[in-house]
Backbone bond lengths (Angstrom), bond angles and torsions (degrees), N, CA, C in turn:
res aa  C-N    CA-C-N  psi(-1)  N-CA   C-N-CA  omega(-1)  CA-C   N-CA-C  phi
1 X - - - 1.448 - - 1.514 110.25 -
2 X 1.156 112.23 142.89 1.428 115.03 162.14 1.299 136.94 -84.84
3 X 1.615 103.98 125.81 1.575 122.24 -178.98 1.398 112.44 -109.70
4 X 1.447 100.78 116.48 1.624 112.52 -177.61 1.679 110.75 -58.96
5 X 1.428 101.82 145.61 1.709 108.78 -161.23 1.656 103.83 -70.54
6 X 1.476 122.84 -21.58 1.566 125.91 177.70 1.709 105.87 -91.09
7 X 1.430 121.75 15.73 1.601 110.29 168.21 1.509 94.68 -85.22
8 X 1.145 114.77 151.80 1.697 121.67 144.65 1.497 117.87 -102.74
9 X 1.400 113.58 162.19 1.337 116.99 152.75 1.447 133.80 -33.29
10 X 1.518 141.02 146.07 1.175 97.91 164.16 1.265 112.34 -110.38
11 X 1.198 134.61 174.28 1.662 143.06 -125.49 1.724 107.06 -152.30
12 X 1.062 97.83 113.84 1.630 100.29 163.98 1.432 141.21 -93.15
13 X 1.388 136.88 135.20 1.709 116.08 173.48 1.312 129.33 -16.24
14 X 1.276 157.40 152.29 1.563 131.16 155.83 1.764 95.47 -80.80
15 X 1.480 111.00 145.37 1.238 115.16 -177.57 2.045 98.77 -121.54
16 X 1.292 111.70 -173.11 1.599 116.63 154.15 1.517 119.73 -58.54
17 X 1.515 97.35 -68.19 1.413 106.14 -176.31 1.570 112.30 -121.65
18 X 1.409 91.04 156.50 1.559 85.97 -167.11 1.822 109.25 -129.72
19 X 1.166 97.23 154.05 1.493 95.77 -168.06 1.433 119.44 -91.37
20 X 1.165 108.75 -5.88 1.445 119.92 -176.26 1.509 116.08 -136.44
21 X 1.389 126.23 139.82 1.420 106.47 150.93 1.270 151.45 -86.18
22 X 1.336 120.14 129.93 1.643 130.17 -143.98 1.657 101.51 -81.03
23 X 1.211 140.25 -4.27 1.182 134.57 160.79 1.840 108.63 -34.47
24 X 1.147 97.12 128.10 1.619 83.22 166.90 1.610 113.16 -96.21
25 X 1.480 98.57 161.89 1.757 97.71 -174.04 0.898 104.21 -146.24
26 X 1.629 135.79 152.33 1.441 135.26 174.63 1.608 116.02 101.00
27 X 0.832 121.13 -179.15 1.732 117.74 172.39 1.781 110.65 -96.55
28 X 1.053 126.73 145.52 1.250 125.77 -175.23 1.577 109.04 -57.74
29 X 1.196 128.93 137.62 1.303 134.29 149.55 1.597 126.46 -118.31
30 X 1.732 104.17 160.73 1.665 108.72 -151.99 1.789 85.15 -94.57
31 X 1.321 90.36 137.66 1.618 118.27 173.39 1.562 122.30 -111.87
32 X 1.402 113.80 18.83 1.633 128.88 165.04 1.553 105.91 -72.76
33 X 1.408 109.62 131.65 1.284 122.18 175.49 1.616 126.10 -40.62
34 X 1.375 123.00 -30.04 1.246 135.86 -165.59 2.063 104.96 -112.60
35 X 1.540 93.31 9.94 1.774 85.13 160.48 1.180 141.53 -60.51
36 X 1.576 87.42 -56.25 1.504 115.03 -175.11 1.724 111.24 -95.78
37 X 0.995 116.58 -2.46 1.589 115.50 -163.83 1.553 105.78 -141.91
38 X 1.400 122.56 161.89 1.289 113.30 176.10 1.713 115.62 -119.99
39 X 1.249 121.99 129.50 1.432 113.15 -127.72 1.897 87.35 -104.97
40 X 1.350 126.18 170.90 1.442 136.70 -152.11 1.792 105.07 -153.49
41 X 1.156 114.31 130.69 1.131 96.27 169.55 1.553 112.96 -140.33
42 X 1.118 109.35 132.92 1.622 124.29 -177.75 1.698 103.88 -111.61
43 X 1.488 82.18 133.35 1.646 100.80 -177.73 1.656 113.90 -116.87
44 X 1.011 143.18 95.08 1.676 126.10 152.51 1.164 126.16 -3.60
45 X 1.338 138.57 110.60 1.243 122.24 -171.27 2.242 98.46 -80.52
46 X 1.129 104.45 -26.61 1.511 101.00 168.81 1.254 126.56 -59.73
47 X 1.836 127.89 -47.05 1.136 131.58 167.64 1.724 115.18 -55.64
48 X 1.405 113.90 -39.80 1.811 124.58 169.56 1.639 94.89 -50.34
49 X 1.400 113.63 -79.12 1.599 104.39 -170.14 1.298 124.57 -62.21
50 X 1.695 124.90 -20.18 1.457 90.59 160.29 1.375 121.89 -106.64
51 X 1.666 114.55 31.31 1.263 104.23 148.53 1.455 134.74 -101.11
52 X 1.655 93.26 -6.17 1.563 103.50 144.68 1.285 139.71 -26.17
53 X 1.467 89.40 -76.80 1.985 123.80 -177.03 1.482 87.06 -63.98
54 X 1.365 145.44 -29.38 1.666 140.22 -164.22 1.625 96.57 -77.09
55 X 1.778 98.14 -47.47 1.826 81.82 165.11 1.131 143.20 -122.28
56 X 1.423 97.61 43.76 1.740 90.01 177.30 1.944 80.15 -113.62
57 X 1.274 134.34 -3.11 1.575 117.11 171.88 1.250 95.50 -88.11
58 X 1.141 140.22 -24.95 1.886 142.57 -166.37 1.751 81.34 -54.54
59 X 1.465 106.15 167.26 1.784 115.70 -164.16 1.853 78.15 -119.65
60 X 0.963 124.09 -32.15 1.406 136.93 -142.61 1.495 101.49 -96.05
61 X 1.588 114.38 144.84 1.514 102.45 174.89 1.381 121.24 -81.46
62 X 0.976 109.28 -11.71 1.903 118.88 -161.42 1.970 91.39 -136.75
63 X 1.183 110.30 126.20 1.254 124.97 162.58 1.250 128.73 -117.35
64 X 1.432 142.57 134.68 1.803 108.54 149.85 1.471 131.01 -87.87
65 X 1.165 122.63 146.48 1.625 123.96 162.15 1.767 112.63 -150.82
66 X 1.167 98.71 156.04 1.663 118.47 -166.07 2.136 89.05 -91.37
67 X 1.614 101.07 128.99 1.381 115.26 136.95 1.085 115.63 -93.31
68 X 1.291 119.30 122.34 1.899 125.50 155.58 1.317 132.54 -86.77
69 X 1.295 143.12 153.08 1.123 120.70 161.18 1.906 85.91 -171.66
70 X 1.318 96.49 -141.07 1.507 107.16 -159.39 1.751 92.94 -138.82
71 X 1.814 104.07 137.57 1.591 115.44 153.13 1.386 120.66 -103.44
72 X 1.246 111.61 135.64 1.682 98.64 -170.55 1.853 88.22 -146.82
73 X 1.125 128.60 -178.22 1.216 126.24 -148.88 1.906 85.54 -141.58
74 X 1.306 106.46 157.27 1.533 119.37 -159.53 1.748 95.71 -83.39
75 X 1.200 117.70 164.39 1.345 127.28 160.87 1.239 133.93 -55.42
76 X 1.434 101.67 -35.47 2.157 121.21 -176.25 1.494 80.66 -89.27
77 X 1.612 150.31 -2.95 1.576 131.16 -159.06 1.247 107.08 39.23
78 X 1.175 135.29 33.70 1.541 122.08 173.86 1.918 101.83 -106.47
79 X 1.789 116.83 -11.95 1.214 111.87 -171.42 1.660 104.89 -130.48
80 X 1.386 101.37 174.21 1.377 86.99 160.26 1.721 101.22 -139.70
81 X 0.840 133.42 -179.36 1.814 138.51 -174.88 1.805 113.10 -148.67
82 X 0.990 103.32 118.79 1.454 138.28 -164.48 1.705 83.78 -85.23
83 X 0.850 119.06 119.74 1.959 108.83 161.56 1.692 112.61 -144.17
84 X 1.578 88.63 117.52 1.444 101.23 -179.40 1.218 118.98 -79.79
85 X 1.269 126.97 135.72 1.540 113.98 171.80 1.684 125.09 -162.40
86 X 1.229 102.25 21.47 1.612 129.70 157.28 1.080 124.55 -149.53
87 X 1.847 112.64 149.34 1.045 105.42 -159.56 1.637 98.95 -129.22
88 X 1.648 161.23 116.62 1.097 163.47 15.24 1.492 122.54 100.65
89 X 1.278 124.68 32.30 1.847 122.73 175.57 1.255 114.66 -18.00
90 X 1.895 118.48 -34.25 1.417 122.43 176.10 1.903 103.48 61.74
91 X 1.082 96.08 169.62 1.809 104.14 -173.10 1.206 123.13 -84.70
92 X 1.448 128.66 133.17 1.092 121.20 161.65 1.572 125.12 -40.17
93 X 1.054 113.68 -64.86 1.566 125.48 176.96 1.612 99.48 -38.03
């Protein structure tokens, strides 16, 4: 299977004792959200328009601001759904 060249391993604290052994085993597999599942995305049409109106009053060409919303995974588990539904101007500073 293919593992994209920007995943890493993932990595634990070093502790005393450990509960498992850290040998790795098996062939690597990809742990990106959209492997195993086929992904959906729902948008607010309210959070879209007022992050619209956020930039067409911005003076500036490039701004930042946060979309929020919620991931939750489909009923059949065959999907998952991305749902946006706030929108975040975030701080100047």
């Amino acid at each position: 299977r293919f593992a994209p060249r920007r995943m890493v391993p993932f990595s634990f604290p070093l502790s005393k004792c450990a509960l498992w052994d850290p040998v790795p085993m098996g062939d690597v597999i990809g742990a990106h959200v959209t492997y195993y599942r086929n992904p959906r995305l729902s948008l607010v049409e309210k959070t879209l328009r007022l992050a619209y109106r956020h930039a067409e009053q911005n003076e500036k060409k490039s701004f930042s601001c946060f979309l929020l919303g919620t991931l939750a995974a489909d009923e059949d588990g065959e999907g998952i759904t991305l749902t946006i539904d706030r929108f975040d101007p975030g701080r100047e500073v």
